[in-house]
N, C-alpha and C positions, 0 to 999 in steps of 0.2 A: 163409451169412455174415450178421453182424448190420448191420443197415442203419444202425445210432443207436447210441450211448453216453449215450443221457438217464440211465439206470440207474445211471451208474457213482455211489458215494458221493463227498462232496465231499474225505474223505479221499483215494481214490484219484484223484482228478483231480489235486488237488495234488502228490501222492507221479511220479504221471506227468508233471506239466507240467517236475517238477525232473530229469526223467532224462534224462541225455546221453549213455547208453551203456548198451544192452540186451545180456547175457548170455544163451546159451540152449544147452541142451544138447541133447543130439543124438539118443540112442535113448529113445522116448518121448514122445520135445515133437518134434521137425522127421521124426522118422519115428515109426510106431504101436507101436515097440518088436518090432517083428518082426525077427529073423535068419535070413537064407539062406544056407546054405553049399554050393559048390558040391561035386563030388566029387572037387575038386581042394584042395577045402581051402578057397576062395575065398571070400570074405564079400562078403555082397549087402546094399542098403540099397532100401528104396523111400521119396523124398521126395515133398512134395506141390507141384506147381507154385504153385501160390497161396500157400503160404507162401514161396517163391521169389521171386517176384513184390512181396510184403508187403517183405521184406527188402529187393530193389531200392529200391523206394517211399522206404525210409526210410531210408538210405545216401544216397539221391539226396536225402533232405530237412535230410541234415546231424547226423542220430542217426548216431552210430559203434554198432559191432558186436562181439562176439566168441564165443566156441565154448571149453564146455569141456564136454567129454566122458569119463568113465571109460573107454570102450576107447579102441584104437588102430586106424584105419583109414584107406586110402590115399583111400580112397572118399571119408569126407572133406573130405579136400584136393582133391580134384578138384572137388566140391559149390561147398566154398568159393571156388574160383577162379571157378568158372562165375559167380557171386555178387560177386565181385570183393570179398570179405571179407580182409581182407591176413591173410598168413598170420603173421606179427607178433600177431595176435588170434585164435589158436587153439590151446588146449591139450589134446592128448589122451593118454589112459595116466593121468588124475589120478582113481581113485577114490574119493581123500581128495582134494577140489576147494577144499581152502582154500589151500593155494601155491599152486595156480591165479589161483585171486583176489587173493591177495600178489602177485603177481606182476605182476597186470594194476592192480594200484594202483599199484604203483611205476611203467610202463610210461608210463600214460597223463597221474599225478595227479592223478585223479577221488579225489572222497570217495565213501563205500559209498554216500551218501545220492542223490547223484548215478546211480546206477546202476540198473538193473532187473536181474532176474532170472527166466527161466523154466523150472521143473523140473517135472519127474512122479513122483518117487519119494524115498524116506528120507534118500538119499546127496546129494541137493541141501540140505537143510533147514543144513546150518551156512552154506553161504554166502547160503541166501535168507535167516538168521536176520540178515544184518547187512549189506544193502544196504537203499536205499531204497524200491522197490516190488520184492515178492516175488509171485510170478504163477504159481499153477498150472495145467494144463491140463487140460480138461473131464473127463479117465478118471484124474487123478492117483490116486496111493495115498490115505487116505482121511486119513492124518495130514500129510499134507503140504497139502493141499486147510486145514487146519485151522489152519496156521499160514503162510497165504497170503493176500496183503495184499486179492487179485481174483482170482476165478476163471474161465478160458478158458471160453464153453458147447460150444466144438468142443472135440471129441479129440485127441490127439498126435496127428501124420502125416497128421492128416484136415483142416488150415486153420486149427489154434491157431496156428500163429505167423501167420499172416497177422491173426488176428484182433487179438493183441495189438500188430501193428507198425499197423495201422487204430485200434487203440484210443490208442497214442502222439502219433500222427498227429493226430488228433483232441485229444486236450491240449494239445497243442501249435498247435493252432489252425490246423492244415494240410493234414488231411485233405481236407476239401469242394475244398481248388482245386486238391489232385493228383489228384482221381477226376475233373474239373471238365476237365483238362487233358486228357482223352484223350477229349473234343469235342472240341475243335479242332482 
């Protein structure tokens, strides 16, 4: 994990200090894009606890959340609960994710500028093309990396989301006394 944000441009500092609601998809960024299916049919996810953790961090720091994912899975919603992400902020089955994102404007009244976004592949790029900081993660696709405002140096499913709710954190001038807090 990265110890510092001295690196980030002064761009992305500011594009992060104005985000009050990070987006993040699901296969790819919060798992490695891997699928297990059981032989019952069953769909299997592996998460990363530290991105787990990241997400807690920054919920509990007053950054709201949500989830849109192209598939459909129960898996999920169980993640999310564990997470305490209201399920009011969860969209899946969108893999055209821009009524998604219609949807989550109207919901909350955030402007796009207002928002983050983290994706790994081609199917994110209309909604990361029109929020305020677009974020892809360390293994994204190579054109979406290209049209991203910062890039993760972790991997989907390996601690990108923890890194980008540590790098929010940090713009927001709050990271140093929530890592600070688990001394005392």
């Amino acid at each position: 994990m990265i110890a510092t944000f001295d690196n980030l441009s002064a761009d992305v500092l500011a594009r992060a200090r104005n985000t009050q609601l990070v987006i993040f998809d699901i296969d790819g960024v919060l798992t490695d894009g891997s699928l297990f299916y059981g032989d019952d049919g069953q769909e299997y996810k592996a998460f990363h606890s530290k991105d787990g953790h990241g997400i807690r961090m920054l919920l509990e720091s007053g950054l709201e959340m949500a989830l849109i994912t192209g598939r459909q899975s129960e898996l999920v919603l169980h993640r999310a609960d564990n997470l305490k992400i209201p399920r009011n902020r969860i969209w899946q089955g969108y893999r055209d994710k821009r009524p998604a994102f219609t949807d989550l404007l109207e919901k909350t009244g955030l402007k796009p500028e207002n928002i983050a976004y983290v994706g790994d592949d081609v199917v994110d790029l209309p909604v990361m093309a029109q929020v305020g900081l677009a974020i892809a993660v360390g293994d994204a696709h190579y054109y979406v990396k290209q049209h991203a405002h910062w890039v993760t140096q972790t991997n989907g499913g390996r601690g990108a989301g923890r890194e980008v709710c540590e790098m929010l954190l940090h713009a927001h001038g709050k990271l140093h006394s929530k890592l600070a807090s688990y001394l005392t």
